[in-house]
MOPAC internal coordinates of N, CA, C and O (Angstrom, degrees):
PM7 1SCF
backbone

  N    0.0000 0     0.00 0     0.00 0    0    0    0
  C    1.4386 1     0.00 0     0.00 0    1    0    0
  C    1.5295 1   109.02 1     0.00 0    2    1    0
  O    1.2310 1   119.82 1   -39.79 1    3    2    1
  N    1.2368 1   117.95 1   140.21 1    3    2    1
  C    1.5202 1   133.97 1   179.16 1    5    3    2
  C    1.3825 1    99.39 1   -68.24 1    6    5    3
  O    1.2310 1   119.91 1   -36.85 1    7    6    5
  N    1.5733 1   117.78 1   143.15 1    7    6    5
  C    1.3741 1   108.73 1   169.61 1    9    7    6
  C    1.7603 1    94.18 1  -110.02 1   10    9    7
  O    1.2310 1   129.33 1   -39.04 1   11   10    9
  N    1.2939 1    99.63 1   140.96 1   11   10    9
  C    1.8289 1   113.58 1  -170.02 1   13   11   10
  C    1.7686 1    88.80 1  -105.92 1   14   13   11
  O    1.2310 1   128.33 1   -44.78 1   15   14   13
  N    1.5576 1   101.57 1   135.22 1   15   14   13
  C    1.2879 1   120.73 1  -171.43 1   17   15   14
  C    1.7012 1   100.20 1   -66.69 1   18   17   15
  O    1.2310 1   118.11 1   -33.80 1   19   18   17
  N    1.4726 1   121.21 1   146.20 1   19   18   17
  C    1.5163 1   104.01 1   153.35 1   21   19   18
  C    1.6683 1   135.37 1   -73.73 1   22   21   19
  O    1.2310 1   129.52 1   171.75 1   23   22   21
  N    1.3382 1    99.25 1    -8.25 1   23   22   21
  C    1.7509 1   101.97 1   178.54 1   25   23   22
  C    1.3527 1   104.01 1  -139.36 1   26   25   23
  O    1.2310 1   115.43 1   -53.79 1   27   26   25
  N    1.6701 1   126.27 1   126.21 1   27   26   25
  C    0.9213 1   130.62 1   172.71 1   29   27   26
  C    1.3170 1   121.18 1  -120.82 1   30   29   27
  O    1.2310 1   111.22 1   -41.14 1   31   30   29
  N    1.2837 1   134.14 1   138.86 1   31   30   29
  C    1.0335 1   148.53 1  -153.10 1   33   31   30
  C    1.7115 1   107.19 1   -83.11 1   34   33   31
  O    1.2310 1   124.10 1   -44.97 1   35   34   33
  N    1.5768 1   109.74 1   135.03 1   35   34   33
  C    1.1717 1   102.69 1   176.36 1   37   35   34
  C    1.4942 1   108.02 1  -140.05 1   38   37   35
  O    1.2310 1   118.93 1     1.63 1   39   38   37
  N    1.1250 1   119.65 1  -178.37 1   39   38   37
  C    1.8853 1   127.12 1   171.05 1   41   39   38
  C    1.1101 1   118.22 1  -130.47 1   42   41   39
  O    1.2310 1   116.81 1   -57.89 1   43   42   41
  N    1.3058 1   123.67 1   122.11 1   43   42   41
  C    1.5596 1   113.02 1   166.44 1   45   43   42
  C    1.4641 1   129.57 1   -68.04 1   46   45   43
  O    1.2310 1   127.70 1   133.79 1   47   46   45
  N    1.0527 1   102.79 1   -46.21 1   47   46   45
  C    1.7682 1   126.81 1  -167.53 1   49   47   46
  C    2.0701 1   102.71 1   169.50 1   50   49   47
  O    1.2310 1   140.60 1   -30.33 1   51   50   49
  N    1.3244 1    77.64 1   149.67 1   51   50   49
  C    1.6441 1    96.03 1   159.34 1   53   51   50
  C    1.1377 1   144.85 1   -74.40 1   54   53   51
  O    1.2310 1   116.55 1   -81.99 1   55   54   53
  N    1.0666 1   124.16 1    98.01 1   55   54   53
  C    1.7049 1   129.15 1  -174.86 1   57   55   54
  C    1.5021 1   131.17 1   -25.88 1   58   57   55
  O    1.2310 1   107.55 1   -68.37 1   59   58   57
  N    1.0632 1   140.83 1   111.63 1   59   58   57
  C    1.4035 1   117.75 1  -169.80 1   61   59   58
  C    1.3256 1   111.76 1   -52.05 1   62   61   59
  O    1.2310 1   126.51 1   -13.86 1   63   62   61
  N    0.9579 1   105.08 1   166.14 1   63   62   61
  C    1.6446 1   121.86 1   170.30 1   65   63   62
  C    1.2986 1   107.41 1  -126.60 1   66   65   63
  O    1.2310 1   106.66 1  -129.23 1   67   66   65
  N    1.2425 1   142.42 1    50.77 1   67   66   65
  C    1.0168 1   141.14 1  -171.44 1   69   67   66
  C    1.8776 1   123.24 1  -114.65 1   70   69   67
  O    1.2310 1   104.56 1    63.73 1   71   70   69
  N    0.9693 1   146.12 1  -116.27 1   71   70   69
  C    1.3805 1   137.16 1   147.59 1   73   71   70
  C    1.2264 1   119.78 1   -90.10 1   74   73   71
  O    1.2310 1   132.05 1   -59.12 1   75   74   73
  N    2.1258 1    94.33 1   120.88 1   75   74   73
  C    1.4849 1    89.36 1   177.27 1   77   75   74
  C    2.1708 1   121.37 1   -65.55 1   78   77   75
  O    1.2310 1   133.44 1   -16.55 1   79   78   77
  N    1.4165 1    91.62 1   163.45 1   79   78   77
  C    1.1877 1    96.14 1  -171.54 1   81   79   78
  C    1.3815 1   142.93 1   -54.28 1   82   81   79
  O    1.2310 1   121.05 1   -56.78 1   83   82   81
  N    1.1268 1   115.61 1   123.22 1   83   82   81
  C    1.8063 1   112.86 1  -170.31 1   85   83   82
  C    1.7123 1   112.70 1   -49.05 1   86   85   83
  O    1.2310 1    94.58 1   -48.34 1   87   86   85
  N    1.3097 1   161.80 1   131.66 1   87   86   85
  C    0.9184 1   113.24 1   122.01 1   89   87   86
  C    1.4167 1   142.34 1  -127.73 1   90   89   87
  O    1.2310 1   116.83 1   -12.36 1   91   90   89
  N    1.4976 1   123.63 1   167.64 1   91   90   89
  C    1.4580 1   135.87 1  -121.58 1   93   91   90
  C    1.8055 1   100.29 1  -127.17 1   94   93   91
  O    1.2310 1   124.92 1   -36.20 1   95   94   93
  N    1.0490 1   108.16 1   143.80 1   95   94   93
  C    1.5482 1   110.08 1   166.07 1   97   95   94
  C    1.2784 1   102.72 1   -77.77 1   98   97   95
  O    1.2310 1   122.59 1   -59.36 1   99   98   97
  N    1.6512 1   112.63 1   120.64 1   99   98   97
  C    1.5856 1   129.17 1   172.69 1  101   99   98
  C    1.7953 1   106.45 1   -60.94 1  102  101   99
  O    1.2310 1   131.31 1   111.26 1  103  102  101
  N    1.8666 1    95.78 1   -68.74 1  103  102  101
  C    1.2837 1   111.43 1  -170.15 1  105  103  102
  C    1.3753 1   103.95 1  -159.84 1  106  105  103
  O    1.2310 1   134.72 1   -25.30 1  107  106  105
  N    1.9427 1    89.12 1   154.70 1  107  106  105
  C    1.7394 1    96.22 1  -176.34 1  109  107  106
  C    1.7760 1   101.72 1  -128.90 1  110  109  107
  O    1.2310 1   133.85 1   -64.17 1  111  110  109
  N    1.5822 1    90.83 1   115.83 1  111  110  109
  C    1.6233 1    92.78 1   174.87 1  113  111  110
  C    1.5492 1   108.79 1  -105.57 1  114  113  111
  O    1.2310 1   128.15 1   -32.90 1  115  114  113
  N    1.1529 1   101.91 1   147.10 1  115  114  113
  C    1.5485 1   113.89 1  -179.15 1  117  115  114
  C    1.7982 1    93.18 1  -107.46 1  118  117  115
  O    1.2310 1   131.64 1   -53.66 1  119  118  117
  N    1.9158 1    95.13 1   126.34 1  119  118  117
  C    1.2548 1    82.15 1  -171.27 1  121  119  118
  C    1.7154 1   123.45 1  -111.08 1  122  121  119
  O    1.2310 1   133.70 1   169.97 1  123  122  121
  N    1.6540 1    91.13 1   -10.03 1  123  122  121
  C    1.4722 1   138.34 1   167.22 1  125  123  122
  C    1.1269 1   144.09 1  -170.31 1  126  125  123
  O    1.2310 1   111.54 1    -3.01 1  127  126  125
  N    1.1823 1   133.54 1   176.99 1  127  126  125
  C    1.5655 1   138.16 1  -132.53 1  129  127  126
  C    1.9452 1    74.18 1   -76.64 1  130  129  127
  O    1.2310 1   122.87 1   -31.21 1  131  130  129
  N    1.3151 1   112.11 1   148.79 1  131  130  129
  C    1.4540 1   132.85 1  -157.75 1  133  131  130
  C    1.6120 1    93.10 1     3.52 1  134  133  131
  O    1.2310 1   116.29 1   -89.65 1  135  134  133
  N    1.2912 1   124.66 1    90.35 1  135  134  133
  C    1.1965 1   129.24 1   153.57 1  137  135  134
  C    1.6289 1   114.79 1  -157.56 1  138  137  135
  O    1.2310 1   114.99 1   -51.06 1  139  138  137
  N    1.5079 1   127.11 1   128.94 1  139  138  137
  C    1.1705 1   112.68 1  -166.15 1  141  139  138
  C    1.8389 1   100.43 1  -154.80 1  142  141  139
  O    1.2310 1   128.30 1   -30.87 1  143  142  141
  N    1.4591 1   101.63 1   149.13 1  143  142  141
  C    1.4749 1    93.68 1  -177.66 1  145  143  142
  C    1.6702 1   109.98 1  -123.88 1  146  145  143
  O    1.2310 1   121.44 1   -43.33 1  147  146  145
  N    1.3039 1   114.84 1   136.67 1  147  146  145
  C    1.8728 1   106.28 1   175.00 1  149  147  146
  C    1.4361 1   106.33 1  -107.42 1  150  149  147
  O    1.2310 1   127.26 1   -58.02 1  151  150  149
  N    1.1969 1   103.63 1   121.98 1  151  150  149
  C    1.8756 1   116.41 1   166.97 1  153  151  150
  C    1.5423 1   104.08 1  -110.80 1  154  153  151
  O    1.2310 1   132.79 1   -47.68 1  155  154  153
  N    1.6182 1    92.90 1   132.32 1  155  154  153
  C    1.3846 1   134.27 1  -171.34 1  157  155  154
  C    1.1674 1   103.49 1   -71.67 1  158  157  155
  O    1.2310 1   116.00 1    -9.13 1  159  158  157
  N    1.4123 1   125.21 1   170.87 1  159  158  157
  C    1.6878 1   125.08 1   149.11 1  161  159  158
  C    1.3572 1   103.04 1   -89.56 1  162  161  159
  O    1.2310 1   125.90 1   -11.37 1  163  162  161
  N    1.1461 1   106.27 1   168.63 1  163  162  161
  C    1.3849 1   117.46 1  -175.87 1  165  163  162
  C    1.4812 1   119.89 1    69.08 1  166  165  163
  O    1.2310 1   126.86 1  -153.34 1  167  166  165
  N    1.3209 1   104.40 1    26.66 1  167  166  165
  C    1.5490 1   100.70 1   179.30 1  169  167  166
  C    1.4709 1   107.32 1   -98.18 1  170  169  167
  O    1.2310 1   127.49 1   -31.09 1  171  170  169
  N    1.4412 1   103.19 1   148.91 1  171  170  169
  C    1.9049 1    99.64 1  -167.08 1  173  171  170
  C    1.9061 1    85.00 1   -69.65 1  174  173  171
  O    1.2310 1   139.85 1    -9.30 1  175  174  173
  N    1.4064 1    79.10 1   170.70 1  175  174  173
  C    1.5538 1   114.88 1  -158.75 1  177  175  174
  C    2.1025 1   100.34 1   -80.93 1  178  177  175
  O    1.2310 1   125.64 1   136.02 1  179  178  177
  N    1.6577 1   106.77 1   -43.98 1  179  178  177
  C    1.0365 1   124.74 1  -158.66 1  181  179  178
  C    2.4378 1    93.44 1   -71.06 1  182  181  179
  O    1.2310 1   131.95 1   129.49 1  183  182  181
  N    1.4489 1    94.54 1   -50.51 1  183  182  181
  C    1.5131 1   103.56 1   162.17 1  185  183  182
  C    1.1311 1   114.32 1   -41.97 1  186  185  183
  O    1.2310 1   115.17 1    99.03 1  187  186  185
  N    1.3444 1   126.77 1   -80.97 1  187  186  185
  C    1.7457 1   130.13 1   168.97 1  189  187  186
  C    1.3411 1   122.25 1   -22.93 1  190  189  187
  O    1.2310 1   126.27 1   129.55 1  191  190  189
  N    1.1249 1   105.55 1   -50.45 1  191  190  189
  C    1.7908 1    98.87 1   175.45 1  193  191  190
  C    1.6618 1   123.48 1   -79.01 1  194  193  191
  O    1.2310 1   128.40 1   151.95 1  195  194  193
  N    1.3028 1   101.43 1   -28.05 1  195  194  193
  C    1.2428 1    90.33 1   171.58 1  197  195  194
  C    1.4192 1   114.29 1   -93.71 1  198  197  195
  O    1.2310 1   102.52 1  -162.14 1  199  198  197
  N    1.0658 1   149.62 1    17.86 1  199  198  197
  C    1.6259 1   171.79 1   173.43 1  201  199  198
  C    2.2502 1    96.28 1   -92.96 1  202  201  199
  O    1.2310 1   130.03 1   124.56 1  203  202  201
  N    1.4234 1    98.25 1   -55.44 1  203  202  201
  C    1.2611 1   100.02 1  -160.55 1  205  203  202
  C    2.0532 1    94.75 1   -71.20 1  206  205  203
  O    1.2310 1   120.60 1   142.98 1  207  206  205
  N    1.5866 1   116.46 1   -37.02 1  207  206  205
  C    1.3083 1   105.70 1  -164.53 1  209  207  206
  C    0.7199 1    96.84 1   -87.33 1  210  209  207
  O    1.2310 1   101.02 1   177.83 1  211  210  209
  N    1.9465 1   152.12 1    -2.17 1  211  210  209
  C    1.4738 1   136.20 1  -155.16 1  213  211  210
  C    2.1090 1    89.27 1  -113.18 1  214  213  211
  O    1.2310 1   113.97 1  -172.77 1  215  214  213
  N    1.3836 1   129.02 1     7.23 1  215  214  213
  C    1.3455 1   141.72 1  -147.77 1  217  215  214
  C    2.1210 1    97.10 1  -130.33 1  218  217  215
  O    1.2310 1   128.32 1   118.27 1  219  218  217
  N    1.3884 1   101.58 1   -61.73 1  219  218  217
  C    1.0660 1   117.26 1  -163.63 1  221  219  218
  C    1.7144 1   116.60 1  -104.35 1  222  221  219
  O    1.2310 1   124.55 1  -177.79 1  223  222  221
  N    1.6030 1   108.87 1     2.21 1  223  222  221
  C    1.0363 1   111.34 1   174.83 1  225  223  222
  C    1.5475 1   130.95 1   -68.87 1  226  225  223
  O    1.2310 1   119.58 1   -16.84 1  227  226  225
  N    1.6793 1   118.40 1   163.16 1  227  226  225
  C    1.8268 1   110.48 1  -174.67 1  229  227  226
  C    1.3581 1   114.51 1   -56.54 1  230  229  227
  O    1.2310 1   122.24 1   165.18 1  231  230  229
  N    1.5600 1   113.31 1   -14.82 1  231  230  229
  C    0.9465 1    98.54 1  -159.01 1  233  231  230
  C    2.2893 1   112.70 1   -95.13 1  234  233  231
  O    1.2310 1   134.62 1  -179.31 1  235  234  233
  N    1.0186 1    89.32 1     0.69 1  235  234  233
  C    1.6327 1   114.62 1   167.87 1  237  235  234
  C    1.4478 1   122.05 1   -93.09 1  238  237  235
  O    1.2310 1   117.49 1   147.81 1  239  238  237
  N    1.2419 1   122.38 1   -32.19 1  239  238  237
  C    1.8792 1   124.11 1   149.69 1  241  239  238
  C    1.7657 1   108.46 1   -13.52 1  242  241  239
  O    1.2310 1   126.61 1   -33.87 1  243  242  241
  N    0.8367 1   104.89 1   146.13 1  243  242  241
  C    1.5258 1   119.87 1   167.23 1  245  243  242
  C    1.4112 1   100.40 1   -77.85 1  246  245  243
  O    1.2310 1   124.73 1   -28.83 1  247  246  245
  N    1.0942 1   108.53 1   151.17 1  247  246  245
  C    1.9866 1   124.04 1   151.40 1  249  247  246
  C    1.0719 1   134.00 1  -115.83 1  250  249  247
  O    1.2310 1   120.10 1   180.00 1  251  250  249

């Protein structure tokens, strides 16, 4: 009997090789009096949200 490996190697596709990536100021929020933040592109998605609710949350409102 053949013994079948447990991990076999596979490929998806090839990576470009083409120009590495620019990167660019997305957006600039001013979030208070001399306080301001710049988000990039390419920022993971999972970062952004918690950046955007810990910034914009109820609990930062004025009273």
């Amino acid at each position: 009997m053949t013994e079948k490996p447990d991990i076999v190697q596979i490929r998806m596709g090839q990576t470009p090789q083409s120009q590495p990536t620019v990167t660019t100021k997305a957006m600039h929020i001013k979030v208070g009096t001399n306080k301001s933040v710049i988000i990039y592109n390419h920022i993971n998605g999972y970062i952004l949200d918690a950046f955007l609710k810990a910034v914009f949350s109820d609990d930062n409102r004025p009273k």
